[in-house]
C-alpha positions in Angstrom: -13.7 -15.1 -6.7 -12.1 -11.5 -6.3 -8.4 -11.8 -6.2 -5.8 -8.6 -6.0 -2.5 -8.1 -6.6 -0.1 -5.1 -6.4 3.1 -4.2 -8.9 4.9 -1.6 -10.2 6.4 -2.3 -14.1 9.8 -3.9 -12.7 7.6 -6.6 -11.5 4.7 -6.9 -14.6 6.3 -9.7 -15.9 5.9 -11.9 -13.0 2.6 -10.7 -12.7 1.7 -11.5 -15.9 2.8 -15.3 -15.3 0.8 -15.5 -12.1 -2.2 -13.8 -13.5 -2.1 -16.6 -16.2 -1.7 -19.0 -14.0 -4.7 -18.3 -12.1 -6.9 -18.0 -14.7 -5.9 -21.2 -16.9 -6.3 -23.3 -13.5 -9.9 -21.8 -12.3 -11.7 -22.0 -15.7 -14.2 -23.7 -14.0 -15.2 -21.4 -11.3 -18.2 -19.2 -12.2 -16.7 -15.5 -11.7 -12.8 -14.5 -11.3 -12.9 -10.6 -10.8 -9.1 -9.7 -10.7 -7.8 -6.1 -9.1 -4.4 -5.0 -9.4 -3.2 -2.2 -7.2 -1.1 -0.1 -9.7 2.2 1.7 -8.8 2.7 3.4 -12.1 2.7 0.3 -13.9 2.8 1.5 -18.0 0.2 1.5 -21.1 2.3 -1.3 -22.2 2.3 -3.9 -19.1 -1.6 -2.5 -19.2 -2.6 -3.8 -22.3 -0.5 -7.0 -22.3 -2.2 -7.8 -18.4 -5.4 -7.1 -20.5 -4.9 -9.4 -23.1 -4.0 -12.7 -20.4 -7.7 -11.4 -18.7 -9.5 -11.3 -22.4 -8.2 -15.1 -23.3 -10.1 -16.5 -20.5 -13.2 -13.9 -20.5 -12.1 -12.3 -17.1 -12.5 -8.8 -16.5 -9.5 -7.1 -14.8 -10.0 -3.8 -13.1 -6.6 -1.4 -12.6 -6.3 0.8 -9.7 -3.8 3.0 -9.6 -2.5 3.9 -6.8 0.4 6.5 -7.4 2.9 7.7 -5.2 2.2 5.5 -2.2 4.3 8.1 0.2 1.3 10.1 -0.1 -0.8 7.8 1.8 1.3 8.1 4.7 1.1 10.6 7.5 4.7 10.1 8.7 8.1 9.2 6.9 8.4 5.3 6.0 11.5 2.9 5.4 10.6 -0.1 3.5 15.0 -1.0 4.0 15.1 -1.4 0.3 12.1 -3.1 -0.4 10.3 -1.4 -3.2 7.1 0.7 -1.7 4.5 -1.5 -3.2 4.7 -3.9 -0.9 2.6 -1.8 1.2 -0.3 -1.4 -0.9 -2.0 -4.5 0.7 -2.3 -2.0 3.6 -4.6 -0.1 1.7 -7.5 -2.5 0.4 -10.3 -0.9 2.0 -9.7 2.5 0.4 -9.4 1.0 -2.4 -11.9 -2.3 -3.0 -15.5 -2.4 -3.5 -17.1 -1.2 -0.1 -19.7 -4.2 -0.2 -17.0 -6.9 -1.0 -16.8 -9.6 1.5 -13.8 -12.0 0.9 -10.6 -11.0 -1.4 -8.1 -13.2 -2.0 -4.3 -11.5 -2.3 -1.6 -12.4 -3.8 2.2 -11.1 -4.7 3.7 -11.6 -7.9 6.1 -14.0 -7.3 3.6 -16.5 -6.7 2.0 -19.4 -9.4 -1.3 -20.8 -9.3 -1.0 -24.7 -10.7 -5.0 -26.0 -9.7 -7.9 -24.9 -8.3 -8.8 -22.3 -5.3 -12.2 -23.3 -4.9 -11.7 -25.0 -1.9 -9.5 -22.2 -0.4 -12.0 -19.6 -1.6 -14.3 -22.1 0.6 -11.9 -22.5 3.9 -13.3 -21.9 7.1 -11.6 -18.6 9.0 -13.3 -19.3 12.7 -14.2 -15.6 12.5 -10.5 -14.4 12.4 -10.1 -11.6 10.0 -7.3 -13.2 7.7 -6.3 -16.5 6.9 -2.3 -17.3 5.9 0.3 -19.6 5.9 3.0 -19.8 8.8 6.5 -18.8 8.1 8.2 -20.6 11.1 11.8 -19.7 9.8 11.3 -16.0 10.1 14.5 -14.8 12.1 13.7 -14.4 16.2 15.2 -10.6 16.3 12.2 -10.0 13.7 9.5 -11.6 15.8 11.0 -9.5 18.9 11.0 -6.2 17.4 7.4 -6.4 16.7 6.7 -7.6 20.5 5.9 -11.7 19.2 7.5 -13.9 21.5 9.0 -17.5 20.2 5.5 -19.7 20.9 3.4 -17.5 18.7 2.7 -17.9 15.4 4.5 -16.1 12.5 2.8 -15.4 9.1 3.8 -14.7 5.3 1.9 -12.2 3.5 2.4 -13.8 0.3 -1.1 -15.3 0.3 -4.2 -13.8 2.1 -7.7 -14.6 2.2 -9.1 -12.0 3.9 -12.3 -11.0 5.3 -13.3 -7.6 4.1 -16.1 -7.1 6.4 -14.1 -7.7 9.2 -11.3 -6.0 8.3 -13.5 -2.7 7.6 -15.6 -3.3 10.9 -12.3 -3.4 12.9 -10.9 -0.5 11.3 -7.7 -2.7 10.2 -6.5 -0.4 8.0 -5.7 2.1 10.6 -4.6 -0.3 13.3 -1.8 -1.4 10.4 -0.7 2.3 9.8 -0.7 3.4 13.9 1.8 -0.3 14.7 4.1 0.9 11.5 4.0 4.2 12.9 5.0 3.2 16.5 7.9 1.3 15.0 9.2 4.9 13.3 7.4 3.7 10.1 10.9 0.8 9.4 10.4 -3.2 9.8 12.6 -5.5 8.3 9.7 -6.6 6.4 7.6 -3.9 6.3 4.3 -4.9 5.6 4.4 -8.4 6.5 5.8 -7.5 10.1 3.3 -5.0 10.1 0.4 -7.6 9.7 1.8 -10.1 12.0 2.7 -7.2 14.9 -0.9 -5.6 14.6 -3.4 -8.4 13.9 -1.8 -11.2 16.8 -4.6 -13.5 17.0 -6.6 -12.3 14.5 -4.7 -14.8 11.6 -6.2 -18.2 10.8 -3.8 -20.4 9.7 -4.6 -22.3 6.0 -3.1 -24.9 4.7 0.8 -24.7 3.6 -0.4 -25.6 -0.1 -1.9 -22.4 -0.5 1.2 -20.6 0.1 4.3 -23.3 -0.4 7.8 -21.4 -0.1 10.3 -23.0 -3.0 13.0 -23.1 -0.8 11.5 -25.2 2.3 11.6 -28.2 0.0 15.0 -28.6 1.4 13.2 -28.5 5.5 12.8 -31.2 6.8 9.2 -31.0 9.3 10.7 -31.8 12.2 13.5 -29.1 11.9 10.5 -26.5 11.4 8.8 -28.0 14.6 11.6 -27.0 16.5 12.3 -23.5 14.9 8.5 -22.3 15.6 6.3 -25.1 17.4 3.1 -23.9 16.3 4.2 -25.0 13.2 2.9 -28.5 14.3 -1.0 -26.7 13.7 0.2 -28.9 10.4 0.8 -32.5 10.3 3.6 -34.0 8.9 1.7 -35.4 6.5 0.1 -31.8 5.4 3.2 -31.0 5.1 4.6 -33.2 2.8 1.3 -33.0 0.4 2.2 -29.2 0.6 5.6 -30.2 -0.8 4.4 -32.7 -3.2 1.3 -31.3 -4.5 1.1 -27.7 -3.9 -1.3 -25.2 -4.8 0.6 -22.1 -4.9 4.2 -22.0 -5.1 5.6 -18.9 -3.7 9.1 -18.3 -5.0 10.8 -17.2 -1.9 14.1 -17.2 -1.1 17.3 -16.4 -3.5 16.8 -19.3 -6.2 14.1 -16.8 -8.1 13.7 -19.0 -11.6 14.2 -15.5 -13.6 17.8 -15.1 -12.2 20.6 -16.8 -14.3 21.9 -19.7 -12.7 19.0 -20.5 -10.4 18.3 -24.0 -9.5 15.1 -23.8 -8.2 13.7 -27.0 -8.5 10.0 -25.6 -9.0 11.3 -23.1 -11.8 9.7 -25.1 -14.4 6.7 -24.1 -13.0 7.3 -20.4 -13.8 8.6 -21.3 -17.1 5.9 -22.9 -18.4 3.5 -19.8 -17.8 5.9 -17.4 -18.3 6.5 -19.0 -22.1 2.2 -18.6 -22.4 2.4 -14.6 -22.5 3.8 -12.1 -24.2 6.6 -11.7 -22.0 8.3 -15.3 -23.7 11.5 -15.1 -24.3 12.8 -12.5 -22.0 16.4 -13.0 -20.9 16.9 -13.9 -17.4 18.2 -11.4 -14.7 21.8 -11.5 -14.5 23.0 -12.8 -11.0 26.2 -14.2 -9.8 26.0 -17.8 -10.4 28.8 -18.5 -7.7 26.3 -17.0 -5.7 23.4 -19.1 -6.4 24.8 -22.0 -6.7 26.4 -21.8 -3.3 22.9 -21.1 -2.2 21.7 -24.3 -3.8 24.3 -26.6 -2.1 23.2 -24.6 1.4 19.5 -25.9 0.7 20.7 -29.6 0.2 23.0 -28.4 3.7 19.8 -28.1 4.9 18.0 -31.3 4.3 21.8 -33.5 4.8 22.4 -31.7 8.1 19.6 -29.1 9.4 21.7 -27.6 12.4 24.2 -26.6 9.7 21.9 -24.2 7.9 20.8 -23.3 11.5 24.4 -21.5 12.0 24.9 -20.1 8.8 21.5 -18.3 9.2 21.9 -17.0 12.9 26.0 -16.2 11.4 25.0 -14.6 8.2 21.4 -15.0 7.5 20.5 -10.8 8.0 24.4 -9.5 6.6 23.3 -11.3 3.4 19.5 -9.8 3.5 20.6 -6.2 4.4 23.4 -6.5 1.4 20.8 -7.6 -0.8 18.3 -5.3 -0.2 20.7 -2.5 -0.1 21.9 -3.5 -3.5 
């Protein structure tokens, strides 16, 4: 199993959790080679990332990447979403040239069993397999040319096909779209991904990539936001919400913020507690804030058209704010 992930320091600590995460729940599979793309990430984070690899007899490999700017030909606007989420752009400069699957992942995500059988699933000769995001705001789909009855993806989690992607020269095709669209997407490389490889995207099953806050959702509601959402049964999804694989915390109840309520946070605490990073205080947040979030989830499952509104009303003011801020 190769598996990659990409952080600068701000983020080490969550990568650290995940990283541990992975590694206590595949100590059965044979071989776990883990990459992480490195955006000046210190000695320090280095050492302790190390360490979590060492414990379970892994061997992690750092790449540092450096100033990603550099890799770009033309100016680029991530709208206040650090840089390093492009680095997933860049796997084929910087993987093994005769690797043939890689599994990414972000940071924010927590392994809790096995990927065997995702490491296993079936791509029908697509050159990515991910997990729809069917609540991705319409204005986003229609800047990168997606109309409503196509399929919308979250970069969160990808099991990708390295031959392909080098035989189709993805890496370039990513970089010419981001370029067309004066090198700014609302989110960046994940628009990028979903405007440039249309077609190419297997979907793979929702517990590989469960967001946190679509607990609240109820299936039908996401039928009628995106309705090739219904790829997955109702009762795929709800074994996705009961039993998932890897929980991706999305959304504004992030279980290192004070005040959160994520209902999945235990998750991240129990991990978290397992490296060196224990005990670190929680982010400071405004707990109005998030718990006014909170009671907008339960909105959500009491009364779907509700959060409907407040999303079309102030779904991208709050987004912008945030990432401004």
């Amino acid at each position: 199993m190769n598996v990659v992930y990409a952080s600068n320091d701000s983020y080490a600590r969550h990568l650290g959790v995940s990283l541990y995460s992975l590694l206590e729940n595949n100590q059965t599979t044979p071989f776990i080679k883990v990459y992480v793309l490195s955006m000046g990430l210190t000695k320090d984070t280095i050492c302790r990332l190390s360490e979590i690899a060492e414990t379970f007899g892994r061997e992690l490999i750092l790449v540092e990447l450096g100033d990603l700017k550099t890799r770009f030909s033309y100016e680029v606007d991530t709208g206040g979403f650090d840089l390093s989420i492009m680095a997933r752009l860049f796997l084929a400069d910087v993987l093994p040239a005769d690797m043939k699957r890689v599994l990414y992942m972000d940071c924010d995500t927590v392994v809790l069993s096995s990927l065997e059988k995702l490491l296993r699933t079936n791509l029908n000769g697509k050159i990515l397999g991910a997990v729809m995001e069917p609540t991705i705001y319409s204005c986003v789909k229609d800047q990168i040319g997606l109309s409503k009855e196509v399929p919308y993806f979250n970069s969160g989690v990808l099991l990708i096909d390295m031959d392909r992607w080098r035989k189709e020269k993805v890496q370039q095709k990513l970089l010419d779209f981001y370029q067309k669209k004066g090198g700014k997407l609302f989110a960046g490389d994940q628009d990028t991904i979903n405007g440039s490889l249309s077609g190419e995207i297997e979907s793979i099953s929702p517990r590989y990539n469960f967001f946190t806050n679509y607990r609240y959702f109820h299936y039908r509601h996401l039928i009628r936001l995106s309705p090739a959402y219904e790829i997955y049964s109702k009762k795929e999804y709800s074994n996705a919400r009961r039993h998932p694989v890897i929980l991706h915390y999305m959304g504004d109840e992030r279980p290192w913020k004070q005040g959160n309520y994520n209902h999945y946070r235990k998750a991240y605490e129990r991990y978290l507690n397992k490296t060196s990073w224990a005990g670190t205080k929680k982010e400071k947040g405004s707990r109005l804030y998030l718990l006014s979030y909170h009671l907008m989830n339960y909105l959500t499952f009491l009364c779907p058209p509700i959060r409907d509104f407040i999303s079309r009303r102030f779904g991208m003011k709050v987004i912008e704010f945030r990432k401004s801020s």
